[in-house]
PAMIZA-693253 format. One record per residue (C-alpha): x negated, y negated, z; residue in one letter. Coordinates in steps of 0.2 Angstrom, whole numbers, padded with zeros to 4 digits, always signed. Each point is the difference from the previous one (the first is absolute). Layout:
% residues N
XYZA ...
***
This chain:
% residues 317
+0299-0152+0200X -0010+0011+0012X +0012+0013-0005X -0001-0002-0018X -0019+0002+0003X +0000+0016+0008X +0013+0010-0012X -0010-0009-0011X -0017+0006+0004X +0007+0019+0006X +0007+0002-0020X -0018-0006-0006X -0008+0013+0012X +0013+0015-0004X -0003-0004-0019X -0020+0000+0002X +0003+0018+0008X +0008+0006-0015X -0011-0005-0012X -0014+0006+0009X +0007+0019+0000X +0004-0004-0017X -0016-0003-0005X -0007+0013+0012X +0009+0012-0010X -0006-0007-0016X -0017+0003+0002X -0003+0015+0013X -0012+0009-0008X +0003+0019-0007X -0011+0016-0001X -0011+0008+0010X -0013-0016+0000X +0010-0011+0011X -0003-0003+0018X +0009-0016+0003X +0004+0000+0019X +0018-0010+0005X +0005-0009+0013X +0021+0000+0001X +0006-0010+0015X +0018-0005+0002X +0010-0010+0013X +0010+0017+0002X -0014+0012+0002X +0013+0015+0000X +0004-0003-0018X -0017+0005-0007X -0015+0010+0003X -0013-0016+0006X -0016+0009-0008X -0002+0008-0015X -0015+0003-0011X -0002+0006-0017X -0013+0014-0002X -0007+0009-0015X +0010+0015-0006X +0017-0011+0002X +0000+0005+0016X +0006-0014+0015X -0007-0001+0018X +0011-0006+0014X -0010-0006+0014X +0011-0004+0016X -0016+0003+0008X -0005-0016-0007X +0017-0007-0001X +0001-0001+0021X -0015-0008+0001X +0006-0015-0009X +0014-0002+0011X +0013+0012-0010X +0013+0009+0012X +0012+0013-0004X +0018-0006+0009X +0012+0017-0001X -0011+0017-0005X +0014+0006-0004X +0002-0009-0017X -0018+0006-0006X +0005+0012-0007X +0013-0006-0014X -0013-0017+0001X -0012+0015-0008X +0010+0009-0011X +0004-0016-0009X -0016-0004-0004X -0002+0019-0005X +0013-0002-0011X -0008-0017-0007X -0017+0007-0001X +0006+0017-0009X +0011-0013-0014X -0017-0009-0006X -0010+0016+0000X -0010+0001+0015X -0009+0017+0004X -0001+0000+0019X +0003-0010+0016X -0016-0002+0015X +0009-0006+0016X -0011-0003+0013X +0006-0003+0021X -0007-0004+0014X +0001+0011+0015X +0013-0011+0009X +0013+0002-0016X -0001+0020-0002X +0017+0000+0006X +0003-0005-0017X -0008+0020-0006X +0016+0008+0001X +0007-0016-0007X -0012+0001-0016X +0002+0019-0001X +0020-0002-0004X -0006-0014-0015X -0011+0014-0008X -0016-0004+0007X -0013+0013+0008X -0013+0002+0011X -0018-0004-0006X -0012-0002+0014X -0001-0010+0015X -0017-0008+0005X -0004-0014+0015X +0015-0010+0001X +0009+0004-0015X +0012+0012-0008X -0001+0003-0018X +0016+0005-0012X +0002+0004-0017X +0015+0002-0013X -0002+0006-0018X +0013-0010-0012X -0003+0010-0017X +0013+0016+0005X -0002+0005-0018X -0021+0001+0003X -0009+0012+0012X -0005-0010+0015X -0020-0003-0004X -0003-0012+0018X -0016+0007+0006X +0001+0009+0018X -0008-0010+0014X -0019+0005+0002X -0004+0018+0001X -0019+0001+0006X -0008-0006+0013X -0019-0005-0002X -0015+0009+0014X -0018-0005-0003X -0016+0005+0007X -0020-0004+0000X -0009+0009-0003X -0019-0006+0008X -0015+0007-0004X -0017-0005+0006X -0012+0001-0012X -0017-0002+0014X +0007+0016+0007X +0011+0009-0011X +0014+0000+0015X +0016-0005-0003X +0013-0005+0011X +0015+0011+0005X +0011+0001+0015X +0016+0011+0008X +0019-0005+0003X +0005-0001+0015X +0017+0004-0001X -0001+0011-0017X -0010+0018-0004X -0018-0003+0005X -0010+0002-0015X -0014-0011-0006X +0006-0016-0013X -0003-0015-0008X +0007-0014+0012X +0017-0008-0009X +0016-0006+0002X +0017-0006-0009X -0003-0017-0009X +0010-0015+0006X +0012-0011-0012X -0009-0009-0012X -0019+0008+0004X -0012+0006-0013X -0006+0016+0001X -0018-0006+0003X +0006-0009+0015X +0009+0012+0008X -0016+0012-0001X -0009-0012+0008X +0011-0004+0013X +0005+0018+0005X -0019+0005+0002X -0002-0014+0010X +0015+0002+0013X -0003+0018+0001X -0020+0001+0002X -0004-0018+0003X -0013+0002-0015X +0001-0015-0012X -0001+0003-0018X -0001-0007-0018X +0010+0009-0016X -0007+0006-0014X +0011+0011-0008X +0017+0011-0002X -0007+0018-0001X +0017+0009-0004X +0018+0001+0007X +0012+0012+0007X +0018+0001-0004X +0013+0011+0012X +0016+0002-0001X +0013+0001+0014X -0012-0005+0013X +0003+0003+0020X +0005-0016+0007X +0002-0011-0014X +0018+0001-0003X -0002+0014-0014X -0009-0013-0010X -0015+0006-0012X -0019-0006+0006X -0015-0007-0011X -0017-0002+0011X -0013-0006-0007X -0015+0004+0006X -0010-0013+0000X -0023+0000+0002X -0004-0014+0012X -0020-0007+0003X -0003-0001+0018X -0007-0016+0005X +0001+0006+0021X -0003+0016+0007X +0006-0001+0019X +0015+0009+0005X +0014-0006+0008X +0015+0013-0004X +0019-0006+0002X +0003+0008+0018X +0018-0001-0007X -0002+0011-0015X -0016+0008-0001X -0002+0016+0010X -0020+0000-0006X -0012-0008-0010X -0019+0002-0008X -0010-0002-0014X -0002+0019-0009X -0014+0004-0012X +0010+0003-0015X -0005+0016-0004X +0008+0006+0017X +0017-0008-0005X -0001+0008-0017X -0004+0018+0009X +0010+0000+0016X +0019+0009+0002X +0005-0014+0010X +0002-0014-0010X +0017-0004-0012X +0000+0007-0019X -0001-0017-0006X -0016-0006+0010X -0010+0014-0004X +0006-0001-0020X -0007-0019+0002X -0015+0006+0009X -0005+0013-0014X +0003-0018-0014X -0011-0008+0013X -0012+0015-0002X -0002+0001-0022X +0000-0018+0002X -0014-0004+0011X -0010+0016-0014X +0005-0011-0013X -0013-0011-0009X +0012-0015-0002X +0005+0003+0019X +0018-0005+0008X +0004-0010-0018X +0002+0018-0007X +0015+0000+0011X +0007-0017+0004X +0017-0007-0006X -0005-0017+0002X +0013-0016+0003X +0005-0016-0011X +0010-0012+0003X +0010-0008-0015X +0010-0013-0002X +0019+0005+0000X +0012-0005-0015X +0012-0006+0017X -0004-0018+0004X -0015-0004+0013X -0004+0020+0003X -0013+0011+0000X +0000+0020-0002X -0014+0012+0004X -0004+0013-0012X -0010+0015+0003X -0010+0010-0014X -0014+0009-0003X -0013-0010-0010X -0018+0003-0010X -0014+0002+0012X -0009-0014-0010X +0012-0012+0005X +0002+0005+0019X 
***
């Protein structure tokens, strides 16, 4: 009887199985919309990719990043890569444009593995090694190229009591008077970043007030041939000592601005800013004449905000 009850119960279960990817199939939804995020496990984990997720543009992700962290293991490596190729070929059959495969550091052995399915390099960033295929061999490949600038920002900080404002000299770099800044970290908004760069370079803490223009460069020195936005950014003091980055910062003062908009040795783009600084503080409706000032809206993505920069009516400032 105990018998009975088991094959019994194991039929039950495989049948239950069945009907669910039956339904599954049923009501996956289509288009570029959908972003319903699967979760396939099996009893033989070599039989199917464990983590598969359905993003807009029919497009799939594979995350064996996530996949190990529940626990799934890959048993022979050298069966990846007719494991991949069959869902390739089961993807390419229901019309999916591309594949996302995503490995953590301790499975880029499977690169090379990948690599003879089709896939290719996309980027690698912290733990993690990103792949891509495109299925539609008729259709130009359109899969976006990983990110190609980097994001700099700098205060600018001007004291309105003195009409100083705040500049400094890289150590390590030509020594020409600047505006402190810095690369911005993952995830940081711009105003942020200004302020924490003036503040680890000079020791000076600040409040923001407004983008005053950006910079883009292409090909620049030491970022991996990636194009550069800075934004330059005005800052409002609220301390004055200075306690420059011993690290970075080769010198450090407070300049009248007149002398930073006059001298030969300061940067192109600090004594462009200097001469904005210059018209504005002439200008009847003062710094508002040249502000971009920031918003921050509410996204169309769940539970997220954006900030957007523009210019607005000095009424309204």
């Amino acid at each position: 009887r105990m018998a009975w009850n088991r094959v019994l119960a194991q039929t039950i279960l495989r049948n239950s199985r069945l009907l669910w990817k039956i339904s599954l199939r049923r009501h996956l939804p289509e288009g570029p919309s959908s972003s319903l995020q699967l979760r396939l496990h099996s009893s033989r984990p070599q039989s199917i990719l464990p983590w598969s997720e359905i993003l807009p543009f029919r497009s799939i992700r594979v995350n064996l990043t996530e996949a190990q962290k529940e626990g799934w293991a890959l048993e022979r490596a050298e069966d990846f890569p007719e494991l991949l190729k069959a869902h390739v070929a089961q993807w390419r059959s229901e019309g999916r444009s591309a594949i996302w495969l995503h490995l953590p550091l301790s499975l880029c052995s499977l690169v090379p593995l990948a690599a003879e399915a089709g896939f290719h390099l996309h980027h690698g960033r912290g733990e993690e090694v990103v792949m891509n295929c495109w299925l539609l061999e008729h259709k130009t490949n359109k899969l976006p190229h990983y990110a190609s600038h980097q994001v700099g920002v700098c205060g600018v900080v001007y004291r309105e009591d003195t009409g100083e404002i705040l500049v400094v000299q890289d150590k390590f770099k030509f020594a020409k008077w600047k505006f402190p800044g810095g690369l911005s970290e993952h995830a940081e908004d711009i105003a942020e970043t200004a302020v924490r760069e003036v503040r680890e370079e000079t020791g000076v803490h600040t409040e923001f007030q407004s983008v005053l223009a950006f910079r883009q460069h292409h090909h620049m020195p030491n970022a991996f041939d990636c194009s550069d936005l800075y934004v330059v950014c005005r800052l409002q003091p609220l301390t004055f000592d200075l306690q420059p980055c011993q690290d970075e910062v080769l010198k450090c003062q407070w300049m009248k601005l007149e002398e930073l908009a006059t001298t030969m040795e300061t940067t192109l783009l600090s004594h462009r800013i200097s001469r904005l600084l210059l018209d504005a503080r002439e200008n009847p409706a003062g710094f508002s004449s040249v502000d971009i000032a920031m918003e921050e809206l509410v996204s169309v993505y769940p539970n997220m905000t954006y900030k957007l920069f523009l210019r607005t009516p000095a009424e309204q400032q």
